[in-house]
C-alpha positions, 0 to 999 in steps of 0.5 A: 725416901728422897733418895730411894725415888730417884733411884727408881726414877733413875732405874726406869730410865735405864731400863727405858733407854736401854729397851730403846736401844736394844730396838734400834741396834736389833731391828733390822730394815727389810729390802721391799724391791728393787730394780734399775729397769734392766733386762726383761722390764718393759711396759704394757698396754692396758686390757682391762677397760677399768685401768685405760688411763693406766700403763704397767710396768713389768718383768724381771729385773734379772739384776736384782731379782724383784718384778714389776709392778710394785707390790709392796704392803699389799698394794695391787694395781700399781701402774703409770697413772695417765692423768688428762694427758690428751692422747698422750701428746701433754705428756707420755712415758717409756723406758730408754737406754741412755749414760746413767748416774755411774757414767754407763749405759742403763735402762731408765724411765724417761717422762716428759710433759710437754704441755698441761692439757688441764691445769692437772695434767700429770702421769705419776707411778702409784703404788695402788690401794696398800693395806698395810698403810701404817708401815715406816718406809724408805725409798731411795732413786737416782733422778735427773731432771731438765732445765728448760722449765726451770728459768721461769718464775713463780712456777713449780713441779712435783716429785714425789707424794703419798696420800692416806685414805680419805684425802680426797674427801678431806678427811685425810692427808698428803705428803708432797715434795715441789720444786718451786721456782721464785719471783727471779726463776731461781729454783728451791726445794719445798716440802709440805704436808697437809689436807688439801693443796691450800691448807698445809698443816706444815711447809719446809722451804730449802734455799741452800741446798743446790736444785741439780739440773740436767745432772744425776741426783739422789732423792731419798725419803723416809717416814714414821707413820705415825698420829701423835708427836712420834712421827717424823718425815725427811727427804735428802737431796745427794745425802743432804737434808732438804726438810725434815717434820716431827710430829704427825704423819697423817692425820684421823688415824688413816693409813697411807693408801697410795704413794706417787713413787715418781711424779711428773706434774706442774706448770714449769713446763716443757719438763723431761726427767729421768729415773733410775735404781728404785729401792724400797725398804721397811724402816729408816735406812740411811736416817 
């Protein structure tokens, strides 16, 4: 009888890795969008009174075949989010052609914040109002950010975040990724997951990996959402692992309703930065 369990736990276990294996080599990622900005993209000024603080991006990408704005799992509306930005003048955004990550000339978009006008000054890309908020993702954009705010210390600038429904009322969570500067002015990555700015359920400080200045980079990040232990969060800085959480990826069930893809956003200011070669994908290319 011993020997016959063991057999049946040892063939559950086959049966179980091999299911999950067949998962794993048989599913294939699906490529959401792309674009690099190129030929047709151009912004367009708001008509509809209810998106004033709002400026779309749109057009053909002829050199990938996607158009903006963004529509990804459902999302509508998605657009520059112009956030206490005092006519324009703390911070604005437009597309420009400039030497890209390869070395040649391409279309990118350019932000820059010159003051905080309010302690919230900011004016992030989101990806607006998703109905599909429980989808694992992965995107991947070259960036490049100055070093002017960078020297002082104790200061910091946001990237990258996405919230789930019901963040704001505190019954829901956020994802967010921070450059921070510590007591010397020396920049480090720091990566956070939590229910409001002040109570973090997880932080993740990089003192390793190198904080590029005034030079291209790759960003990538990936999730699983999930609720339970399965869960898992990365981000990689040029192929390289900044911080990683296993475990939940929201928290009271609620699905993801908006992701900030870009963010320009902090106290280390004056800031530019530079963004190009957006790609979004369903599942976990490159993790």
């Amino acid at each position: 009888m011993r020997y016959f369990i063991a057999f049946l736990f040892f063939s559950a276990l086959v049966v179980s890795c091999n299911n999950f294996t067949d998962y794993e080599e048989n599913y294939v990622p699906r490529l959401l969008f792309s674009s690099g900005f190129e030929d047709n993209v151009y912004i367009e000024q708001p008509t509809n009174p209810n998106y004033a603080d709002y400026e779309f991006i749109k057009g053909e990408d002829i050199s990938t075949g996607f158009s903006w704005p963004i529509d990804i799992l459902g999302s509508s509306n998605s657009g520059l989010h112009y956030i206490n930005d005092d006519n324009k003048q703390a911070v604005f955004s437009e597309l420009r052609t400039v030497r890209g990550h390869n070395g040649n000339q391409t279309r990118v978009l350019y932000q820059e914040e010159n003051y905080a006008f309010r302690p919230d000054t900011q004016c992030p890309y989101e990806i607006l109002d998703l109905t599909q908020g429980k989808n694992d993702l992965y995107i991947k954009y070259w960036m490049k950010i100055d070093s002017a705010g960078m020297s002082q210390p104790n200061k910091w600038r946001a990237l990258f975040e996405y919230k789930t429904k019901a963040y704001a009322q505190g019954l829901g969570f956020r994802l967010i990724a921070f450059i921070y500067n510590d007591s010397l002015g020396r920049p480090y990555w720091h990566f956070q997951g939590d229910t409001a700015p002040d109570i973090p359920l997880w932080e993740v400080d990089n003192f390793d990996v190198p904080v590029p200045l005034n030079q291209w980079f790759k960003t990538e990040f990936y999730w699983k959402w999930s609720e339970t232990g399965n869960g898992r969060m990365a981000w990689k800085i040029n192929g390289q692992l900044v911080g990683e959480h296993i475990g939940s990826t929201t928290v009271n069930n609620q699905p993801i309703d908006l992701i900030m893809l870009t963010q320009i956003y902090g106290d280390a200011n004056p800031k530019k930065q530079w963004i190009d070669d957006i790609q979004i994908w369903e599942g976990a290319v490159g993790f």
